[in-house]
N, C-alpha and C positions, 0 to 999 in steps of 0.2 A: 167252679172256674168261671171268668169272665169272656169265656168264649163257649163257640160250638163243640159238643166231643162226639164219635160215632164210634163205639167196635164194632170193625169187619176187620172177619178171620182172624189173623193175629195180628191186627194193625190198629193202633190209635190213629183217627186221622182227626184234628183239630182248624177250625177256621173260628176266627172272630167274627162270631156272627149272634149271638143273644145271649142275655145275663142270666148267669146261672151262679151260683154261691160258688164264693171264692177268697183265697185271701188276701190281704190288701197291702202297703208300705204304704205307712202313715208319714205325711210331711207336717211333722210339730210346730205348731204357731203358738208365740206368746204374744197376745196383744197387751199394749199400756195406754190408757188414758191420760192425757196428763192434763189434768186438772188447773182450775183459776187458784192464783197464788192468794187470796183473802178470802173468798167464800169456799173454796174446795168443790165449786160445781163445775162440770164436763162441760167440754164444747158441745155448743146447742144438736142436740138431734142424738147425740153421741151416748147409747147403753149399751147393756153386755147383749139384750137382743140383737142389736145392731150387727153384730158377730155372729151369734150364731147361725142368724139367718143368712148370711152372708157367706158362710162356709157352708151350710148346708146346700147352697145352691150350688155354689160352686163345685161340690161334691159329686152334683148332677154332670157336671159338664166332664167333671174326672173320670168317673163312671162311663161314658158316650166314648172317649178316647184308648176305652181294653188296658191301656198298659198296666193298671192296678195299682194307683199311686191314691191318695186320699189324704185330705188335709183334716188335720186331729186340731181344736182349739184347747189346745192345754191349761190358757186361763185370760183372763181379763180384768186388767188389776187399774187399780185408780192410784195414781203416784201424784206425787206432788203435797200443793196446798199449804194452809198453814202451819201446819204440824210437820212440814219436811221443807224446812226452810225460804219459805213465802218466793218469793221474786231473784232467790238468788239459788234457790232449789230446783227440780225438774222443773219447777212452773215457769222457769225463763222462758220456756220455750211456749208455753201459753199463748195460741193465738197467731203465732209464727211460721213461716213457711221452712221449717228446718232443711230442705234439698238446696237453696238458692245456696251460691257460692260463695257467700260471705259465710257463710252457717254451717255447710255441711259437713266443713272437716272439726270443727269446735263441736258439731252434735255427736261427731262420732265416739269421739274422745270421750264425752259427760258421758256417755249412754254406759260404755264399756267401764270408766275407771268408778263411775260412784255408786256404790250399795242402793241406793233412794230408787234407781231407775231400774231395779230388777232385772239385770240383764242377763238369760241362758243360756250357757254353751251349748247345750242340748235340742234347740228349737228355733228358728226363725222369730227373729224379736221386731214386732214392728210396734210404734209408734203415732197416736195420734194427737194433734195440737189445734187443730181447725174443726168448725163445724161441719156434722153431713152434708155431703150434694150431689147432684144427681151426675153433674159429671168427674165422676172419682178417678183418682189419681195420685202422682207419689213417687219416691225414687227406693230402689234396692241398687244393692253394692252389687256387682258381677262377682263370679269368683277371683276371677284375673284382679279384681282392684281391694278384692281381702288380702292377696297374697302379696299385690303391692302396695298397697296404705293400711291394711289395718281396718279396714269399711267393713263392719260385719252387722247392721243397724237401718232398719228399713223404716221409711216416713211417710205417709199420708193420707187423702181424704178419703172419707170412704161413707158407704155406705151399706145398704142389704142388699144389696147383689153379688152378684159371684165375678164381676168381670176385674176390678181391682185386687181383688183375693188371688186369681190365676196368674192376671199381667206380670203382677210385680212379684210377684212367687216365680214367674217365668224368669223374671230378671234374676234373681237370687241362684233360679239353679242353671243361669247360662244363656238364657235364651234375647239377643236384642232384639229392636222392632223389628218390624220387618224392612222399614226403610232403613235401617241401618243407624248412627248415630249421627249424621249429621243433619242441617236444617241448609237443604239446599235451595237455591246452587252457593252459598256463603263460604261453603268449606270447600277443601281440597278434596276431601274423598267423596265428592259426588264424579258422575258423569254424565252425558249427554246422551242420549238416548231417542232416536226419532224425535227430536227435537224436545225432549223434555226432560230436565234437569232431575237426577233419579241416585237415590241411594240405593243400599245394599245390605244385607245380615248377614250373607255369603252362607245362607244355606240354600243349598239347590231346589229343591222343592218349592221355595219363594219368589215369585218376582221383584225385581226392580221394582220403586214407585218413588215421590217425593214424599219430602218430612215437611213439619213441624207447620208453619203458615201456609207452606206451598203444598198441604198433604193434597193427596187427589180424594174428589167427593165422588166420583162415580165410578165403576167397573170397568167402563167404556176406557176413563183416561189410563186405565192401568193396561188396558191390551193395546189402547194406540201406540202408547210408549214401546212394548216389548213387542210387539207382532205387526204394527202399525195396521191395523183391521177394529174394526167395532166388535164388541164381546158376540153379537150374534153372530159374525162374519165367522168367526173361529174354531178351528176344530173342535170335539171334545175334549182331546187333551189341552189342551190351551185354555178353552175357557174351565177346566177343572181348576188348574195352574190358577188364575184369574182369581177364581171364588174364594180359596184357600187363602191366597193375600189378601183379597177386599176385607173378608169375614174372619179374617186372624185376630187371634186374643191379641195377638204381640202386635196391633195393625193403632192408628188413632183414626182410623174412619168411624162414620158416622154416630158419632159420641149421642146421641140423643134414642139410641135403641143399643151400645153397646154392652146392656146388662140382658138383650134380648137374643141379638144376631151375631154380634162380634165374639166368636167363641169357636173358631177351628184350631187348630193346632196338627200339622202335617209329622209324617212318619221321622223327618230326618229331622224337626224339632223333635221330637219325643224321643230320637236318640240321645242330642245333643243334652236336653232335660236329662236324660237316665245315664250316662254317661258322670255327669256333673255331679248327681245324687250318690252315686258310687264312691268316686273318690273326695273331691274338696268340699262337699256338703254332705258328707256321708255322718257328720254329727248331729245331723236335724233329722235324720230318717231310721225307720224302723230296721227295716233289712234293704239286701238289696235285690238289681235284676241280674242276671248273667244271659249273653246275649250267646246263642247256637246258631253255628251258620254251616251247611255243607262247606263251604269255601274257607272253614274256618281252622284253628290249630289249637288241641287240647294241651299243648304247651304255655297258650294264653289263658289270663283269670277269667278271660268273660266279661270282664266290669264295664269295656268302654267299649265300645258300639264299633270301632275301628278294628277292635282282636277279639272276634269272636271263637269261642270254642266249636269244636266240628262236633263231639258228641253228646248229646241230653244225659247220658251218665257222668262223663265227667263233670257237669256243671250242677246236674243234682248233688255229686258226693264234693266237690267245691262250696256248696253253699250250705251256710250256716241251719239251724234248727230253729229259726226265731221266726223264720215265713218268708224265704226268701222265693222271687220271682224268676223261672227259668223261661227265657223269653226265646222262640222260635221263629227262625225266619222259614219261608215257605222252600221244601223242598223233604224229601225221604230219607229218613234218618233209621237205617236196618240196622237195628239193635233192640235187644230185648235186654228189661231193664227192672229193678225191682225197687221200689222206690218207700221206704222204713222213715220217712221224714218229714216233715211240715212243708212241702216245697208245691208251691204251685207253677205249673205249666201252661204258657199261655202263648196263642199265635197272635203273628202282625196282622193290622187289617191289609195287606197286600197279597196275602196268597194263603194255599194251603199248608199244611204239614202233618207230614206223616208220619209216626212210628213202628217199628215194626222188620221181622223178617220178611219180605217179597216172597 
């Protein structure tokens, strides 16, 4: 398991605290290169090492987070060229920034409707048309814009590291930045904040901060904004808060170490993640989580982070034989339980959990 286990007495007690063998939910990527439409050669920088070191890292950082998600590279195919229709085949996109708005509803369309573009119902299908760079990036559909356009098709640059692999994986199963989607103060859905123009993700664990040209470069501007105090000035809760935004995968701060430091991801993203995985991206993943909560009702499946089940048996005999992930929130679960199935049990990094008659 990817946590701590101790028996005392008749009690399991469990804390996420060191890596121990365990089983995983694999999030399936298919990558496609999409090659020059006359010579059939990849944009510059662009092999299939370039993937797998790139997932492997990021594998690192999946590992660091317990929840027991892990990204499988299913494969790495070179499309296009002259043998698949020169300049009027995948290769149009050759070279092209396919997310810009001219583009991205006509890429969605090719990727899905034509055989050439290998596209899988079974995997997260991303797409590359540009050369490597260090600062990588790219767009994925949310679920909410599959279910309303049809966007199931992810695009961009990338390199060997792990921080594009997560971000836009993040996008895919739910999670926006963390300044939210707009590029403040331009849009309506900013707000004002200690005097400084700030979006939102609306998940709680995140703070406020600005997007896109206006993003904040320092730690500092993200607690003036929300606490009006400099990061040193602030509690430890606050500047915990603080960190976890600066150093968010989903964050665009400091892009020039963000395959180094940009790589947190908080408790209630990695619901919202496993939540998404469960039901509208439940086609790209191995198994799933079911979430156990004392506060919780075994009238619920467990799937989404909101209805949690109250007992570890229910959600073992709920979940399938294939490696599904029984996820425990901290608190005492008196029940004794006999568990005949592939199922691994795993606590949050916020607290205990215990099994067991008292």
């Amino acid at each position: 398991m990817n946590l701590f286990s101790r028996l005392a007495a008749t009690c399991l007690v469990f804390q996420a605290l060191s890596s121990v063998h365990a089983q995983t939910i694999n999030l399936r990527l298919s990558v496609k290169i999409i090659v020059h439409p006359t010579t059939g050669v990849a944009p510059s920088g662009v092999t299939a090492p370039t993937f797998t070191n790139a997932v492997q890292a990021a594998n690192q950082w999946m590992s660091s987070y317990w929840r027991g998600y892990r990204f499988q590279l299913t494969e790495v195919a070179s499309i296009g060229g002259p043998s698949q229709g020169g300049s009027t085949g995948p290769s149009k996109w050759f070279g092209l920034d396919a997310s810009s708005s001219f583009n991205w509803s006509q890429f969605q369309q090719d990727t899905q409707t034509n055989s050439l573009y290998l596209f899988r119902g079974n995997a997260v299908n991303y797409y590359v048309t540009l050369p490597t760079n260090w600062n990588t990036g790219g767009a994925a559909p949310f679920p909410w814009e599959t279910t309303a356009n049809g966007w199931r098709s992810c695009w961009g640059i990338v390199n060997g590291g792990p921080f594009w692999v997560v971000h836009e994986c993040g996008h895919f199963f739910g999670l926006p930045h963390t300044h939210g989607g707009c590029g403040c103060p331009s849009t309506a859905n900013c707000s004002l904040l200690n005097g400084f123009w700030v979006g939102d993700d609306g998940i709680a664990d995140t703070l406020p901060e600005a997007a896109g040209d206006f993003c904040f470069t320092s730690i500092d501007q993200i607690t003036l904004a929300n606490f009006n105090a400099l990061f040193v000035n602030c509690s430890p809760a606050q500047q915990v808060l603080a960190q976890n935004t600066f150093y968010n995968v989903m964050s665009y701060h400091d892009p020039t170490n963000k395959d180094l430091l940009i790589n947190r991801m908080t408790e209630l993203q990695h619901d919202q993640h496993t939540s998404y995985a469960n039901a509208d991206r439940g086609n790209v993943v191995s198994g799933f989580s079911r979430f156990v909560s004392t506060g919780g009702n075994d009238a619920n499946s467990g799937l989404a982070s909101t209805a949690p089940k109250r007992s570890v048996l229910s959600a073992v005999t709920a979940s399938a034989t294939r490696g599904d992930i029984v996820l425990l929130r901290p608190g005492s679960y008196n029940e004794q339980i006999t568990i005949n199935k592939a199922v691994t049990l795993r606590a949050t990094r916020s607290g205990w959990s215990t099994i067991g008659r008292p």
